[in-house]
Each structure stands twice: as C-alpha cells, then as structure tokens.
C-alpha positions as CSV (number, residue, x, y, z in Angstrom):
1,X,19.4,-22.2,14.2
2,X,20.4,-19.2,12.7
3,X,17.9,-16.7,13.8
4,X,19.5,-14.2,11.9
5,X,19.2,-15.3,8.4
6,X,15.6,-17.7,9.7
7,X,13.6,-14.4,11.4
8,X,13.9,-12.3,8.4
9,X,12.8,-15.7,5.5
10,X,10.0,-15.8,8.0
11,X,9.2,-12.2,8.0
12,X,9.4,-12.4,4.7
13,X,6.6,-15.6,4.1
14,X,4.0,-13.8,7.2
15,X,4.2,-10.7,4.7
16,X,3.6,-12.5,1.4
17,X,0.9,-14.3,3.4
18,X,-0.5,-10.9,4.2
19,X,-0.5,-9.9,0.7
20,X,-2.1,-13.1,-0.7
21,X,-5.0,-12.2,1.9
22,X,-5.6,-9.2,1.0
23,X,-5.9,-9.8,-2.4
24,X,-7.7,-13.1,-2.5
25,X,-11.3,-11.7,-2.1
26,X,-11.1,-10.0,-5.1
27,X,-9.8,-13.0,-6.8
28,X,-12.0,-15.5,-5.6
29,X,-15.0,-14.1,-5.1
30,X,-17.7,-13.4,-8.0
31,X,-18.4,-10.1,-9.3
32,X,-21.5,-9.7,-8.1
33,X,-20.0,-9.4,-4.2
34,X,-17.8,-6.1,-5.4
35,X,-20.6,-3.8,-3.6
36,X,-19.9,-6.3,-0.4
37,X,-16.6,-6.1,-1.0
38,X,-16.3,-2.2,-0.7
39,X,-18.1,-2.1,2.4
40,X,-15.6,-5.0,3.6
41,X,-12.1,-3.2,2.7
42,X,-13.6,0.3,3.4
43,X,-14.0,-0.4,7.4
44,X,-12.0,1.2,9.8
45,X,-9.8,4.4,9.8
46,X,-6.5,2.9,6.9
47,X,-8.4,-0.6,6.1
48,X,-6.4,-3.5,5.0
49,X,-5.2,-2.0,1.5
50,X,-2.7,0.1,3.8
51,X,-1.9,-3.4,5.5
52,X,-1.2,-4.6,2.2
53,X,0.9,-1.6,0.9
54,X,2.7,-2.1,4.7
55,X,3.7,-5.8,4.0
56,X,4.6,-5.2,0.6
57,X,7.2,-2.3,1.6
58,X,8.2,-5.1,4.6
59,X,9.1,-7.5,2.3
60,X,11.6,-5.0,0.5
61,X,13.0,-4.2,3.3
62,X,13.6,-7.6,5.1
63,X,15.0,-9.1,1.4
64,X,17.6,-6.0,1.7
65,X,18.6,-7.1,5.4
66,X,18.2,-10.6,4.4
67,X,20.7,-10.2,1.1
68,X,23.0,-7.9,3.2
69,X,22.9,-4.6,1.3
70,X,21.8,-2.4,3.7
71,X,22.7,-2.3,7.3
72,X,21.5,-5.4,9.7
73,X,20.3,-3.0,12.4
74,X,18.5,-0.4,10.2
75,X,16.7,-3.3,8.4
76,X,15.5,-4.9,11.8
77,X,14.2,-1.0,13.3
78,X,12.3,-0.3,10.5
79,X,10.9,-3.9,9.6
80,X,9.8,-3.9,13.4
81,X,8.1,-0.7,13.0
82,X,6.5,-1.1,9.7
83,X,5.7,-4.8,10.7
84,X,4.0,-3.3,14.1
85,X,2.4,-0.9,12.6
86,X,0.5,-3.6,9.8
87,X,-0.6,-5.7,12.9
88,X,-2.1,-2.4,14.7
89,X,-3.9,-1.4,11.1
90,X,-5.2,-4.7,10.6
91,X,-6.7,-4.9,14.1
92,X,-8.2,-2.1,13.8
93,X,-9.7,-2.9,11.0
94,X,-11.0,-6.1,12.8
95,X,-12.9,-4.5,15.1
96,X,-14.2,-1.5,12.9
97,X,-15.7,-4.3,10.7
98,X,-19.4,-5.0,11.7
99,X,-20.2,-8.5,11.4
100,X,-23.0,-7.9,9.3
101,X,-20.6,-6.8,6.7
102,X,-18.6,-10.0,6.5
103,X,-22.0,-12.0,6.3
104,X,-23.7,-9.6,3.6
105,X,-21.0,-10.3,0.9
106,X,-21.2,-14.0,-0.1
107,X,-22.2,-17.6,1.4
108,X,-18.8,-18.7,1.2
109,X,-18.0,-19.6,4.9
110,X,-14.3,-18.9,4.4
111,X,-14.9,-15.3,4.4
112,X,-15.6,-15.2,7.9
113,X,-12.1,-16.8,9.0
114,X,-10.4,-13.9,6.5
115,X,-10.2,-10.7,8.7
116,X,-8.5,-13.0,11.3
117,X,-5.6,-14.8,9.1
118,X,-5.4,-11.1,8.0
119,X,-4.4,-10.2,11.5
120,X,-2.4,-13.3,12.7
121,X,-0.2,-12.9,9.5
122,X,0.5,-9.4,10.3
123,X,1.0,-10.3,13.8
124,X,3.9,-13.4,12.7
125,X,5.5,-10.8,10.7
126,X,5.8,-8.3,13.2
127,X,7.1,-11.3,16.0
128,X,9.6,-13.0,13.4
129,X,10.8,-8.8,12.7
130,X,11.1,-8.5,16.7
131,X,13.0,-12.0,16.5
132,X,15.1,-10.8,14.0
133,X,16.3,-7.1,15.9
134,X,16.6,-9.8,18.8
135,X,19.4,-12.0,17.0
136,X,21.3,-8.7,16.7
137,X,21.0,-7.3,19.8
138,X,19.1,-4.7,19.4
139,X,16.0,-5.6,22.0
C-alpha cells in the first residue's frame, strides 16, 4: 500500500467527516433547539466552529500534497499541525461542554454520541496526517 498517496485520501475523508459533524446539528435539528444549540457550539475557549474552519483549511492542504503541487514535506508539516491542532480544539471543547448542555437541546439520542465522533474524526485526521509525514520520512 501506498501510504503516500492512501494517508493523505484518508486525511482527506476524517476532515470532510469533521465538517459534516459540525454542520449536521444545524441541519438536522428543528428550529426550536437554536437556543440549545448556541450554548452547545459556544463551550469551551475556540468551540468546534474553529474545528470546522481547521478541517476545512486541512483538506486544502492535503488535496495540494495529494495532487502534487506544492512540496510533499511542507504539505505533511503543516497538515500534521493543523490536523493536531483540530483534535486539541475539539477535546477541549469535549470537556468544557457540561452535560446538561448536550441533554437540554433535543430528545434525539444521537446528539449525545456527537461531541465524540467530533473528536475521533479530528483525531483520524490528525493520525492518517502523521501517517502521511511518516511515508516521507519526515518522523
């Protein structure tokens, strides 16, 4: 396997993952949680809007290491870093969040389980980045 042209396509998935999570709330959810919702995405220092902006900007840069038009090894740094960085926001964020906050917004069970695919999608991003500056030699 290729881990070199693999690390970054996966990189690349754990971030659109991200993004999809941090935008499905307000998609799913009825209008009448938007209060809830505030209190949700305004816990902890950045949230998980910055974690959003963060795997967006990942992506950009992963699909410019992954189509080879900017350098291999400056693609890998600064994917690890912006990837390690989303995982440390979103964890944060995790444990700001009180757990009455989750519960307060809706009955919809699946809400619970958000915060934490949040968090293990930022965390595969950032270990398929660190697989990637592997592959090259670079760790």
């Amino acid at each position: 396997m290729d881990l070199t042209r693999r690390a970054p396509q996966l990189g690349i998935a754990a971030c659109l993952a991200v993004l999809i999570a941090v935008i499905a709330p307000y998609v799913v959810l009825p209008e009448d949680a938007a209060t809830g919702l505030a209190v949700y995405y305004g816990a902890g220092l950045l949230g998980p809007r910055l974690t959003g902006v963060f795997a967006a900007v990942a992506i950009v840069v992963l699909g410019a290491g992954l189509g080879e038009r900017s350098d291999p090894a400056t693609v890998a740094g600064a994917a690890l870093v912006i990837t390690l960085f989303m995982t440390a926001v979103s964890a944060e964020w995790v444990l700001a969040l009180s757990p009455e906050a989750v519960t307060g917004i809706t009955t919809q069970d699946w809400l619970a389980y958000h915060r934490w695919l949040v968090v293990a999608f930022s965390a595969l991003s950032a270990v398929a980045t660190g697989l990637y500056a592997r592959a090259l030699g670079l760790l």
